[in-house]
C-alpha positions as CSV (number, residue, x, y, z in Angstrom):
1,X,82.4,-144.6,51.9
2,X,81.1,-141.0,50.8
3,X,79.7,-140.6,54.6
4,X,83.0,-142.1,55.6
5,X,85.1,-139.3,54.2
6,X,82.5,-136.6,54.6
7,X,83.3,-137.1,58.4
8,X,86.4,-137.4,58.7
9,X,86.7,-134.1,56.3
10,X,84.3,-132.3,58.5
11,X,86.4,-133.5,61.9
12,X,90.0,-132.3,60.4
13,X,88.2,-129.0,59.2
14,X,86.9,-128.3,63.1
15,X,90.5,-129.5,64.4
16,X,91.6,-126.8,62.6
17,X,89.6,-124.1,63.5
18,X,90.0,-125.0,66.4
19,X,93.8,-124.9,66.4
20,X,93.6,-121.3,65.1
21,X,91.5,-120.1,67.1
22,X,93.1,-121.3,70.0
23,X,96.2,-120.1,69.0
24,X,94.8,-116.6,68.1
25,X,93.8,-116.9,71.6
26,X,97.1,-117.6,73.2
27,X,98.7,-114.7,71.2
28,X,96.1,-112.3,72.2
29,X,97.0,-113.0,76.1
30,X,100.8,-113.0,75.2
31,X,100.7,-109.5,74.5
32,X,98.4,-108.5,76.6
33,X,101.2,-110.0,79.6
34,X,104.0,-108.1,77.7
35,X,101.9,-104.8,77.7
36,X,101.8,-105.2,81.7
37,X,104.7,-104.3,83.9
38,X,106.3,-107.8,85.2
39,X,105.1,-108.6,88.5
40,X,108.1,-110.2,91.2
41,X,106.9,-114.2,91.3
42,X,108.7,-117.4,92.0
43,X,108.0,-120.0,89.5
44,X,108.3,-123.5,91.0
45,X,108.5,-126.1,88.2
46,X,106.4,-129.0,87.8
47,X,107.9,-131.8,88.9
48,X,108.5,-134.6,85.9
49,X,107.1,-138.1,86.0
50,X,109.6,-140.5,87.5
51,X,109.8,-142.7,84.6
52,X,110.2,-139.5,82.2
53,X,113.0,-138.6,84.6
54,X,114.8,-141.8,84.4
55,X,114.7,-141.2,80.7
56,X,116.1,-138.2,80.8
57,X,118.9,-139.1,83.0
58,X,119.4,-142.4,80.5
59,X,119.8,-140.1,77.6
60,X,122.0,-137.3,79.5
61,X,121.5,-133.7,78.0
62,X,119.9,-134.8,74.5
63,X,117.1,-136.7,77.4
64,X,116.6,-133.3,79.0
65,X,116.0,-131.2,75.9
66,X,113.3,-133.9,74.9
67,X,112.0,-134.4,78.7
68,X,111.5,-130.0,78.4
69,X,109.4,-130.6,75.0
70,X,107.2,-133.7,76.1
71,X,106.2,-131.6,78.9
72,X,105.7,-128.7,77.0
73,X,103.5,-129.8,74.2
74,X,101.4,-132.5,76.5
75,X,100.5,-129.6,79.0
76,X,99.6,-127.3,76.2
77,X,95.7,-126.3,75.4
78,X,96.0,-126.9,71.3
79,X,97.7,-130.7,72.3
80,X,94.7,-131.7,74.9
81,X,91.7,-130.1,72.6
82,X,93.3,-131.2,69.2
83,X,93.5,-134.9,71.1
84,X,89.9,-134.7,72.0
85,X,88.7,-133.7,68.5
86,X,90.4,-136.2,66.7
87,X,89.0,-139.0,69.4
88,X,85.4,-138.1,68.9
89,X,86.2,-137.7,64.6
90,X,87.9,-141.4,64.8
91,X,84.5,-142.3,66.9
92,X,82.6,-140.9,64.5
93,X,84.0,-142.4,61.6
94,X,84.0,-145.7,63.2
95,X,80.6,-145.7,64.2
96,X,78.4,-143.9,61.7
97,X,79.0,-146.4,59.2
98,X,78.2,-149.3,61.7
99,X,75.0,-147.0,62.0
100,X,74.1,-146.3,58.2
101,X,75.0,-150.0,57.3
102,X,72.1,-150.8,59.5
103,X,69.7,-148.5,58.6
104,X,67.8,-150.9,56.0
105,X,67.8,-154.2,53.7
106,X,70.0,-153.7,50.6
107,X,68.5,-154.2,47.4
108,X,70.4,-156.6,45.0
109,X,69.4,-157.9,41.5
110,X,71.3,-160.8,41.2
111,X,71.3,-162.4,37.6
112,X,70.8,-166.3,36.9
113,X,72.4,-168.2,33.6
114,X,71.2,-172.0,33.6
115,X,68.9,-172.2,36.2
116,X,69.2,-172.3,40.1
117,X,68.2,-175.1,41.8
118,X,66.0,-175.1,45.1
119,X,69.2,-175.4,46.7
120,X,70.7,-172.5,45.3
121,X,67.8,-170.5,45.9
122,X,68.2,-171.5,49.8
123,X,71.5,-170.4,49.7
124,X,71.0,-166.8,47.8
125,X,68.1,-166.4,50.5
126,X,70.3,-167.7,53.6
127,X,73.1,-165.4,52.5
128,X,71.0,-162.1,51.9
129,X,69.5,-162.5,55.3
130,X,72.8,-162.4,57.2
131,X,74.0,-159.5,54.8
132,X,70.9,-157.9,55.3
133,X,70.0,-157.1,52.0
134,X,66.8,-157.6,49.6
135,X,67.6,-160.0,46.0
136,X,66.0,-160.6,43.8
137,X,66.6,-162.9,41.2
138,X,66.2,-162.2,37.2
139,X,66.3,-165.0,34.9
140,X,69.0,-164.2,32.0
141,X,68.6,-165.9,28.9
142,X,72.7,-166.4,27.9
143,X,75.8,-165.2,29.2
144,X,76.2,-162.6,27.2
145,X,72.2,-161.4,27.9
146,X,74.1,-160.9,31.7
147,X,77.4,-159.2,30.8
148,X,75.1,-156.5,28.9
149,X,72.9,-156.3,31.5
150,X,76.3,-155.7,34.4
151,X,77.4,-153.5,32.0
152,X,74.0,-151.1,31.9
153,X,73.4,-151.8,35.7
154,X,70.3,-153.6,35.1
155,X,71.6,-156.1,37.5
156,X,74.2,-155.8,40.3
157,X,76.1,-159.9,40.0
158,X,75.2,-162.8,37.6
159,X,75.2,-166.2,38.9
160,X,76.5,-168.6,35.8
161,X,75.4,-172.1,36.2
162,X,75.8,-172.0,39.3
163,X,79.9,-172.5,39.2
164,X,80.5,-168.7,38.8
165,X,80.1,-165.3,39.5
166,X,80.5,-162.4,37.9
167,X,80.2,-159.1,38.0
168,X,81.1,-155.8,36.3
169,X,83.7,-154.2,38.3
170,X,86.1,-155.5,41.3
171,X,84.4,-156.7,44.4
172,X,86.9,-154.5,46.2
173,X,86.4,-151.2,43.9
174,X,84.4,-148.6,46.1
175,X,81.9,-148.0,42.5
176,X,81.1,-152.0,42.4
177,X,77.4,-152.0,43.0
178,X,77.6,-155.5,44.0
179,X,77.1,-156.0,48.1
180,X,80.8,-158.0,49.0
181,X,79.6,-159.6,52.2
182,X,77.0,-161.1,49.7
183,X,78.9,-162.1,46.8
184,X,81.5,-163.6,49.3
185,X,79.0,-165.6,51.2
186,X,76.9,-167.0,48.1
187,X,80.3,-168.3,46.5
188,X,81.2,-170.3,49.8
189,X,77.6,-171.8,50.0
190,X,77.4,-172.5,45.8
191,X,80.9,-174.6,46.8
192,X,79.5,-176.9,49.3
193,X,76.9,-177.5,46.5
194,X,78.9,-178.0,44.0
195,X,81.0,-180.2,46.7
196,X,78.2,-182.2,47.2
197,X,77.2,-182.6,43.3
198,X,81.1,-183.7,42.9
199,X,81.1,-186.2,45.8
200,X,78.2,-187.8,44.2
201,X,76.8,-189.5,47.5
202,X,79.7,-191.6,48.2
203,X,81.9,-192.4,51.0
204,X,84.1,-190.0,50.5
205,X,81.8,-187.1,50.6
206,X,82.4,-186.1,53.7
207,X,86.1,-185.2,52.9
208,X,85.2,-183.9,49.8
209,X,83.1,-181.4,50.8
210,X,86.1,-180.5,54.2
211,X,87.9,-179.1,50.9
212,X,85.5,-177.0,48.6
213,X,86.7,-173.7,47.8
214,X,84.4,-170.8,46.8
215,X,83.3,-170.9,43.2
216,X,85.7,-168.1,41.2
217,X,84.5,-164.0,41.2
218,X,85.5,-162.7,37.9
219,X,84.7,-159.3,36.8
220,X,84.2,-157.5,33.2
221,X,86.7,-154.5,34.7
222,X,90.0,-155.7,35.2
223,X,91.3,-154.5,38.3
224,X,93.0,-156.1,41.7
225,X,92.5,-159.9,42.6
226,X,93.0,-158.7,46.5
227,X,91.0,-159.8,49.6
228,X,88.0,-156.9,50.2
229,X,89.8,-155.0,52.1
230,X,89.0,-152.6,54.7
231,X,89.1,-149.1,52.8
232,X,87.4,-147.3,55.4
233,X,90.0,-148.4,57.6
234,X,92.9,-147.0,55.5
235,X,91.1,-144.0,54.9
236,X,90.9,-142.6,58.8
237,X,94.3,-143.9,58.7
238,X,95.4,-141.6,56.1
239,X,93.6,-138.5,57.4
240,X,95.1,-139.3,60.9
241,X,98.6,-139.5,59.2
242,X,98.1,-136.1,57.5
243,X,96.9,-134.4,60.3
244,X,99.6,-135.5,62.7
245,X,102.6,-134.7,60.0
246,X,101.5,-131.8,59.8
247,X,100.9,-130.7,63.2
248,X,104.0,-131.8,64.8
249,X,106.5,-130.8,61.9
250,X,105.0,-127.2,62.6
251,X,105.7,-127.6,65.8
252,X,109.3,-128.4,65.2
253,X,109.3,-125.2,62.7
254,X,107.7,-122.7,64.9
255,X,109.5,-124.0,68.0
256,X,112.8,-123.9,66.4
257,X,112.0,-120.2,65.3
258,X,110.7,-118.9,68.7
259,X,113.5,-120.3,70.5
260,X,116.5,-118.5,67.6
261,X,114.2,-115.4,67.9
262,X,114.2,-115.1,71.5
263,X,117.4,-115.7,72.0
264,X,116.7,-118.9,73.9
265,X,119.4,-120.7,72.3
266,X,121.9,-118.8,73.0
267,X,122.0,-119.9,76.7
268,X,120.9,-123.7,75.5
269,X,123.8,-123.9,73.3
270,X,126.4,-122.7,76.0
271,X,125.2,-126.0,77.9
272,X,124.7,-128.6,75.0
273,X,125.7,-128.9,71.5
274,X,123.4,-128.0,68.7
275,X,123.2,-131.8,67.1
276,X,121.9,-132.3,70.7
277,X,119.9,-129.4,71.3
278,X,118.0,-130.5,67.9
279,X,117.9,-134.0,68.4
280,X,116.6,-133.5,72.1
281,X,113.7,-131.5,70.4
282,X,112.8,-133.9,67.7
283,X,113.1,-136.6,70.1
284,X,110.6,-135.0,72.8
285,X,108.4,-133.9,69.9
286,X,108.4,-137.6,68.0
287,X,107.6,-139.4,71.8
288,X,104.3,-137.1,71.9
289,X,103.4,-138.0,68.4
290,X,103.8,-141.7,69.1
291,X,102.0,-141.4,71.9
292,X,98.9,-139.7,70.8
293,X,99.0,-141.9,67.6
294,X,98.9,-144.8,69.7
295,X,96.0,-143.7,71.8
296,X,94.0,-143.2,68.7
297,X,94.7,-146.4,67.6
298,X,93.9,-148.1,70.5
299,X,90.4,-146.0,71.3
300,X,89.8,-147.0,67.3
301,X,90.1,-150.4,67.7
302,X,88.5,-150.6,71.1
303,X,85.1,-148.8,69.7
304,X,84.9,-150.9,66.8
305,X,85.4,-153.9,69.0
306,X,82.1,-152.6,71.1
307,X,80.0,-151.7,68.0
308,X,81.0,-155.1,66.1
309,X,82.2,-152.5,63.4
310,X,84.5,-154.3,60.3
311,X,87.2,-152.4,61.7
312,X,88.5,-155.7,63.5
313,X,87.9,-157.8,60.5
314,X,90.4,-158.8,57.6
315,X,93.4,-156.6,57.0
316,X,92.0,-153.9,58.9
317,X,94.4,-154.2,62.6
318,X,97.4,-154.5,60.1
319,X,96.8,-151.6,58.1
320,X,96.2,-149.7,61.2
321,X,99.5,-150.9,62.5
322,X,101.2,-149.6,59.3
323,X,99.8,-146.1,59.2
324,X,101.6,-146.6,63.1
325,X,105.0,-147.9,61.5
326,X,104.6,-145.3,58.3
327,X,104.0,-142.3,61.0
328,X,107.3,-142.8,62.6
329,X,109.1,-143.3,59.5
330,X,107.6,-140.2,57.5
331,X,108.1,-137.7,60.6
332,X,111.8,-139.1,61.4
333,X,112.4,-138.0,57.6
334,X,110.2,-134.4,58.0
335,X,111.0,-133.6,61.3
336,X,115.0,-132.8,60.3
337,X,113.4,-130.9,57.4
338,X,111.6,-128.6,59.4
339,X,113.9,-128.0,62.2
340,X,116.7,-127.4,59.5
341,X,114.0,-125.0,58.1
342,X,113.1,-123.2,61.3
343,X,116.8,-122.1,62.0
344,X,116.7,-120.1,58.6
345,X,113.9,-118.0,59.8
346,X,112.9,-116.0,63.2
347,X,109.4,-114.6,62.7
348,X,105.8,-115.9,62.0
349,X,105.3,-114.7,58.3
350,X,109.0,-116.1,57.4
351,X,107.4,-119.7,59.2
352,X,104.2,-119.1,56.8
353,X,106.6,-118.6,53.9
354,X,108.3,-121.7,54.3
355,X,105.5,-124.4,55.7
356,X,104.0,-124.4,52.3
357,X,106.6,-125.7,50.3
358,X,108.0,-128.1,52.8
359,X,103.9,-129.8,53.1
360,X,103.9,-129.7,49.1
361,X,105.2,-133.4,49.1
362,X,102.7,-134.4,52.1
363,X,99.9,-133.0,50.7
364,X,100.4,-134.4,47.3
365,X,100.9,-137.7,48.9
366,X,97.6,-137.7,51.3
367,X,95.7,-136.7,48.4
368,X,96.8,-139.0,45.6
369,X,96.4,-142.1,48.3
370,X,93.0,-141.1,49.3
371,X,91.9,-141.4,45.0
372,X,93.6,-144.4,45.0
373,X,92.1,-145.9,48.0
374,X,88.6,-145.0,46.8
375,X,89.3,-146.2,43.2
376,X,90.9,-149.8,44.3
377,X,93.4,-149.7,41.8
378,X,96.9,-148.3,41.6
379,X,99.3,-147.2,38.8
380,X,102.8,-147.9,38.2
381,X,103.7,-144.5,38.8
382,X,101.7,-144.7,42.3
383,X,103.9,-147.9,43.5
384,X,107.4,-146.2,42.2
385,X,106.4,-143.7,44.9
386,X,105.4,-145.9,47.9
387,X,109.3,-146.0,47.9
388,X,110.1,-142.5,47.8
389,X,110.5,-141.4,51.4
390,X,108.6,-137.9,51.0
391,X,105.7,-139.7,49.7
392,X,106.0,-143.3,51.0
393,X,104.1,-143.1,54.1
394,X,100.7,-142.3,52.0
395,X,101.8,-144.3,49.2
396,X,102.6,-147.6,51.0
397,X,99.8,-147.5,53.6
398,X,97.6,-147.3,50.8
399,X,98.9,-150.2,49.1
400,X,98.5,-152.2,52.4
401,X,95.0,-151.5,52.7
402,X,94.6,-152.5,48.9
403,X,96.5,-155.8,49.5
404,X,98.8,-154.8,46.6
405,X,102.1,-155.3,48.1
406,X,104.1,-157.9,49.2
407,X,105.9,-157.8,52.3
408,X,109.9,-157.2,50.9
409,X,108.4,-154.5,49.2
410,X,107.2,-153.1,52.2
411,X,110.1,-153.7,53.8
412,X,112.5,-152.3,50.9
413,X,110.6,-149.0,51.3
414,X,110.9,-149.1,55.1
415,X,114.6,-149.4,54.7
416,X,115.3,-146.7,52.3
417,X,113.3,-144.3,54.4
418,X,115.3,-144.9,57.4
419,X,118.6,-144.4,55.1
420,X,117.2,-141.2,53.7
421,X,116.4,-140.0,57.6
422,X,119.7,-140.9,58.4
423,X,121.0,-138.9,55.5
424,X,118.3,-135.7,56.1
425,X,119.5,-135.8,59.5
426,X,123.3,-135.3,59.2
427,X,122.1,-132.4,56.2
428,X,119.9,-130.8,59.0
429,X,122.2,-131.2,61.8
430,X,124.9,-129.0,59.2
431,X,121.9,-126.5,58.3
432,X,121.0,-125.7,62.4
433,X,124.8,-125.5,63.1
434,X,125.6,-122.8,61.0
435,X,121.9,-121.2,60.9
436,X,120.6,-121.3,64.7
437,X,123.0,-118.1,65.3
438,X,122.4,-116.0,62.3
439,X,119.9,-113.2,63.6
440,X,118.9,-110.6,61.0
441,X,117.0,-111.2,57.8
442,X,116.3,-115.0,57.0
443,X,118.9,-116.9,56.0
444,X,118.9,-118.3,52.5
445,X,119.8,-122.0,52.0
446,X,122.9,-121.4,49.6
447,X,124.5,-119.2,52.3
448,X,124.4,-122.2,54.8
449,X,125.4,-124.4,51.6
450,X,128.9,-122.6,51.0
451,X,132.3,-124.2,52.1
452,X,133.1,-122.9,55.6
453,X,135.7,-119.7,54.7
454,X,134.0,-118.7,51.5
455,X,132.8,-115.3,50.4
C-alpha cells in the first residue's frame, strides 16, 4: 500500500509540473505573437467530427458552445500530455504492486491452540503455497498465551482448535500483519475438515460437506466485518478524482475569465443567452472529463486484466465504476461554482485568489478519504459527510471500497447531490447573468447578491 500511494503521489506531482510548465510555455509564445505586428492569414477551421456535429445541431446553440469547448480542450497540449501522464501513473500503480507482491515468499507465524492435525497441517501448507508465503507454525499453550502473543506481534494469526481464527486487527485494516489471501484460504479448507468431522462418514457426507462455510475470523481490534476489499483500487480512484476536479473546474474558472476579459462574450452573448452560453461550456467541458475518465478506466482495468493484478477481483470493477458515477456528480455540483466564480474576476492573480477557497472542500475531502481508506475504518462524522455534496464524491467512494454502505444510502447521497446541482446551478446561472458584463475591478459576491434596483 505504502508503494501504492508513493506512485501515485509521485505521478500527480509530475502531472503537475508538467501542467505548469507547459502552461508557462504557452504564455511565453502568447506574448511573444502579441509583440509581433499581425500578419494578413486566412484561418480555415477544423472541420468537427460528424457525430459531434449531429450533437451540436441536436442541442441547437447551447450544442455549439459545448461542440467549440470539446474541440478546444481535446486539441490542446496540457489535455493530450496530462492524458498520457495519468495513463502511464494508473499503469504504474496497477502494475508495480503485481510486481512487488511477487518479489518473494511471505513470512507468516501462524499460532496453534489445541493441536493441528495432519490434515490441518496439509491445509496451512497447501494454502501458503498458493499465497506464496513462508508459515510457520508455533505451538501456544492457551488462548490467552495467543491473544498476548497477537497483541506483541510475536505471531501474525492463531489457529484455535482448529474451528477459529483470530487475529489482532481486521483482516481488511492496511496495519493487519496477517496475509488475507492466507487467512481466507486456510478458513475455507479448516471448513471442509471440520465438514468432514461433522458428517462423520455417513451417507450424507457428501451434502454436508456441499454446504460448509469458512470457520469465523474474529479479531482483538474491533473494526469492519466487510469483505477484503480492494483499497488499492479506491485509492487510484481517489487520486484520479482529485486530479480531474481539479483540473477541469480550473478550466471552467480560467475560461470563464479569459473570455469576460477579452471581451469575447460580448459578441457570444449577442447570439445566445448567458444560461446557454454557460451551460454550453460546462457541457463541452463535462463531455471531455467523462471521456478521459472513462479511458482511464478502461486502460485500468484492461492492464490489470493482462497482469492478473486484483484489480478485477471482488469489489474492485464496482468501486471503479463509482469513482465514474461520483466524478460526474461532484463536477456537475463544482463546475456552476466555478463558472459563477470566473464571471467575478478577469485576470490571472484574481483566478489565483479565488481557486483556493473554492478546492478547500475538495481537498479536505481527497485527504480525509485517503486516511480512511488506509485505516479501514470510518467515523460517524466521515459517513454524515458522504452525503454532503461538496464532500460526497471522496466520502462515498471511500465507503464503497470499504464495503460500509448499503446501496439506499448510496443512492440517498446520489440524489441529494443532483438536487444540490440543480439548486447551484440556477444560483450560478443568476451570478454569470449579472457578473459576465461587469468589467473593472472584481466583482464582490454581495454586489451580485442585492435585489435588482438596489443601491
Amino acid at each position: 500500500m505504502k508503494v501504492l500511494i508513493t506512485v501515485l503521489v509521485a505521478a500527480l506531482l509530475v502531472a503537475r509540473i508538467a501542467f505548469y510548465v507547459v502552461r508557462r510555455r504557452r504564455r511565453a509564445e502568447r506574448k511573444a505573437a502579441a509583440a509581433e505586428p499581425p500578419a494578413p492569414a486566412v484561418r480555415t477551421p477544423g472541420r468537427p467530427h460528424p457525430q459531434l456535429r449531429r450533437i451540436e445541431h441536436a442541442l441547437g446553440d447551447v450544442g455549439l458552445v459545448a461542440g467549440r469547448e470539446i474541440r478546444e480542450r481535446v486539441r490542446g497540449r496540457i489535455f493530450r500530455v496530462g492524458t498520457i501522464i495519468m495513463l502511464v501513473g494508473v499503469g504504474a500503480a496497477v502494475v508495480i504492486p503485481t510486481i512487488h507482491s511477487g518479489s518473494g515468499p511471505t513470512p507468516q507465524r501462524v499460532g496453534v491452540v489445541g493441536g493441528l492435525s495432519s490434515d490441518g497441517r496439509q491445509v496451512v501448507a497447501a494454502s501458503a503455497k498458493a499465497n506464496d508465503d513462508k508459515v510457520t507454525l508455533v505451538n501456544e499453550s492457551s488462548t490467552s498465551q495467543a491473544k498476548a502473543d497477537l497483541r506483541a506481534g510475536r505471531v501474525d494469526a492463531v489457529i484455535v482448535d482448529s474451528d477459529e481464527i483470530l487475529l489482532d486487527q481486521p483482516i481488511n485494516a492496511s496495519t493487519s500483519p496477517a496475509d488475507s489471501g492466507l487467512v481466507n484460504q486456510v478458513a475455507q479448507y479448516l471448513g471442509v475438515l471440520r465438514a468432514y468431522r461433522v458428517a462423520g462418514l455417513t451417507a450424507s457426507q457428501v451434502e454436508r460437506i456441499n454446504k460448509y462455510q469458512p470457520v469465523a475470523v474474529s479479531s482483538l481490534v474491533s473494526g469492519s466485518k466487510g469483505t477484503n476489499l480492494s483499497k488499492g483500487t479506491s485509492v487510484i480512484g481517489m487520486v484520479l478524482l482529485f486530479f480531474m476536479l481539479t483540473q477541469y473546474c480550473t478550466w471552467i474558472l480560467i475560461g470563464v475569465m479569459q473570455e469576460k476579459s477579452s471581451r469575447v462574450v460580448e459578441v457570444l452573448l449577442a447570439v445566445v443567452r448567458p444560461i446557454q452560453l454557460l451551460g454550453g461550456k460546462v457541457l463541452g467541458i463535462g463531455a471531455v472529463a467523462l471521456g478521459q475518465a472513462a479511458l482511464i478506466v478502461g486502460f485500468a482495468l484492461a492492464v490489470g486484466a493482462a497482469v492478473g493484478s486484483d484489480l478485477l477481483h471482488g469489489a474492485a470493477p464496482l468501486a471503479l465504476l463509482s469513482e465514474l458515477l461520483w466524478l460526474v456528480l461532484g463536477y456537475g455540483f463544482y463546475c456552476w461554482v466555478y463558472a459563477a466564480a470566473g464571471s467575478t474576476a478577469e485576470r490571472q492573480d484574481q483566478v489565483q485568489t479565488l481557486a483556493l477557497p473554492l478546492s478547500l472542500p475538495i481537498l479536505f475531502g481527497y485527504i480525509y478519504s485517503i486516511s480512511v481508506v488506509s485505516s479501514g475504518t470510518a467515523n460517524a462524522f466521515f459517513k454524515v459527510l458522504a452525503f454532503l455534496p461538496p464532500t460526497a464524491p471522496f466520502c462515498m467512494s471511500a465507503l464503497v471500497g470499504l464495503g460500509q454502505v448499503t446501496w439506499w444510502q448510496f443512492v440517498l447521497s446520489a440524489l441529494i447531490s443532483v438536487c444540490a446541482t440543480a439548486g447551484m446551478a440556477l444560483f450560478a446561472a443568476r451570478i454569470y447573468r449579472r457578473a459576465v458584463l461587469r468589467t473593472g475591478s472584481r466583482v464582490r459576491l454581495r454586489e451580485l447578491l442585492r435585489p435588482t434596483g438596489s443601491s
